[in-house]
N, CA and C of each residue as an Amber inpcrd file, in Angstrom:
protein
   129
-106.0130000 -56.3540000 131.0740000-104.8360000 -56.3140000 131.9470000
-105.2500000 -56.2310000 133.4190000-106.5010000 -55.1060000 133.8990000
-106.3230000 -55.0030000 135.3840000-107.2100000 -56.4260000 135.4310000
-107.8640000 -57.1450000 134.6950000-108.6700000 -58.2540000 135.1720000
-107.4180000 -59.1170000 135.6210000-106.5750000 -59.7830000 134.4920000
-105.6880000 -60.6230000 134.9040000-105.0740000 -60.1110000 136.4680000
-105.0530000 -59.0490000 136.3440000-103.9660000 -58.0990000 137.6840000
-104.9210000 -59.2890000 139.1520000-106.2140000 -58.7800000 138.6720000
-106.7490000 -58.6930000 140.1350000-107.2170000 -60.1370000 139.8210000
-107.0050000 -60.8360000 139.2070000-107.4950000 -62.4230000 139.2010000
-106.0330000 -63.1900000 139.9490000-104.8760000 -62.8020000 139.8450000
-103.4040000 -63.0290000 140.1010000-103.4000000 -62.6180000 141.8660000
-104.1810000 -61.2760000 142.0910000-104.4070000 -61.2130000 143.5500000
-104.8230000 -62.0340000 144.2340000-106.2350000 -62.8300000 143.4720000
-106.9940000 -63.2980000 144.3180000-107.0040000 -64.3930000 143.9890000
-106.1550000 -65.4320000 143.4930000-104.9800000 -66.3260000 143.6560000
-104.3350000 -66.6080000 144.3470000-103.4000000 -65.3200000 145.0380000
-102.3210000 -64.9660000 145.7860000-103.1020000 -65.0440000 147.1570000
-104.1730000 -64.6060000 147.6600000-104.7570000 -64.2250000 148.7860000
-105.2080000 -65.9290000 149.0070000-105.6740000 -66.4660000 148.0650000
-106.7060000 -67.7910000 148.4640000-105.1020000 -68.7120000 148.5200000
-103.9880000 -68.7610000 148.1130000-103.0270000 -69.6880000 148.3910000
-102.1030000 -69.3590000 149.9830000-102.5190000 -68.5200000 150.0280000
-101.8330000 -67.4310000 151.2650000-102.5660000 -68.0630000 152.3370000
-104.4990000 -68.2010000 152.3790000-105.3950000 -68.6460000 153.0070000
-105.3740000 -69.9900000 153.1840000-104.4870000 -70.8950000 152.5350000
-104.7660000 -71.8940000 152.1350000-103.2300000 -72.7800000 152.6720000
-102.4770000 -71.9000000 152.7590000-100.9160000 -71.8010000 153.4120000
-100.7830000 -71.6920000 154.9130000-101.7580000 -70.4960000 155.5810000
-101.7970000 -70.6000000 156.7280000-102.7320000 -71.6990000 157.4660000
-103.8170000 -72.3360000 156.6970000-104.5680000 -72.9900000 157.1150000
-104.0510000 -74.7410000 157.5810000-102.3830000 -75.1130000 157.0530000
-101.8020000 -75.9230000 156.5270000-101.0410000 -75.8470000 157.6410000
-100.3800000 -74.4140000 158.0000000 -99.3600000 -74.1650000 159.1830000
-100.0800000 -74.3490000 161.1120000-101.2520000 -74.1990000 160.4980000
-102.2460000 -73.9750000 161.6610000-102.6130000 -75.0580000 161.9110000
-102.2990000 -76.0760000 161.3530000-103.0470000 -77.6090000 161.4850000
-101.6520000 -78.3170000 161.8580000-100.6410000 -78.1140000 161.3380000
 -99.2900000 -78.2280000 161.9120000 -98.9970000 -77.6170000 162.7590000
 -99.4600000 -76.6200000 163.2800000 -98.8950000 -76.2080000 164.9720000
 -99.5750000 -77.0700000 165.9470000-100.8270000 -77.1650000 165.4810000
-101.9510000 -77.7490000 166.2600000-101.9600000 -79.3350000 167.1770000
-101.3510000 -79.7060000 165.8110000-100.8920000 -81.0440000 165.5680000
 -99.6450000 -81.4900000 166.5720000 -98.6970000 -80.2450000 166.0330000
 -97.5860000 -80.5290000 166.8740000 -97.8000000 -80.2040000 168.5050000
 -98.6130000 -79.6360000 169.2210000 -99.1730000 -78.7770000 170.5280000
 -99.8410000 -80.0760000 171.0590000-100.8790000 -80.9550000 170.5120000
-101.2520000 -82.2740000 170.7320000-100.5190000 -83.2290000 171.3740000
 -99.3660000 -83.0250000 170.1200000 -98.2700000 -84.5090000 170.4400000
 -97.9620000 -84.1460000 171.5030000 -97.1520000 -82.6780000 172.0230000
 -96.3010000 -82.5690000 172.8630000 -97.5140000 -82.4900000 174.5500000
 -98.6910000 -82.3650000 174.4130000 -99.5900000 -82.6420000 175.0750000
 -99.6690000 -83.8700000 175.3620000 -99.8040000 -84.6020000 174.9380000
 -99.9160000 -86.1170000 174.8570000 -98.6560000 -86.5540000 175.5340000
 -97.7430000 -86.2090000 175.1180000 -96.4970000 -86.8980000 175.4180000
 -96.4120000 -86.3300000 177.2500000 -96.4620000 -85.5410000 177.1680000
 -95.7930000 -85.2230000 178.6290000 -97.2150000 -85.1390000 179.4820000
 -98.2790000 -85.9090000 178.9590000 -99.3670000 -86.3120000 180.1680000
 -99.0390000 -87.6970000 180.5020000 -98.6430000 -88.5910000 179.3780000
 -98.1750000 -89.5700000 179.4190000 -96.8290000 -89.6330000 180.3140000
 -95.8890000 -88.7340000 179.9740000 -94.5390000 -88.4670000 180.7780000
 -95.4420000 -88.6400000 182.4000000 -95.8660000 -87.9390000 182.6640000
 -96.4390000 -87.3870000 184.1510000 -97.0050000 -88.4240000 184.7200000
 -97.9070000 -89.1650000 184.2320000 -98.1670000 -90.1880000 184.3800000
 -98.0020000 -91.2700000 184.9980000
């Protein structure tokens, strides 16, 4: 039982890791465009 417990944690932690890593590439992404765009705007 505590194996499954703590195998279900560390599941939870690596999809969590794996979730923010996804959001972070999508902020990033989006910070680019809007970089891009309004150097181009200025331009």
């Amino acid at each position: 039982m505590a194996i499954s417990q703590h195998y279900n944690l560390h599941t939870f932690f690596i999809n969590c890791y794996n979730s923010s890593i996804v959001e972070n590439i999508r902020n990033i992404l989006l910070f680019t465009l809007i970089l891009i765009r309004s150097l181009v705007y200025t331009s």
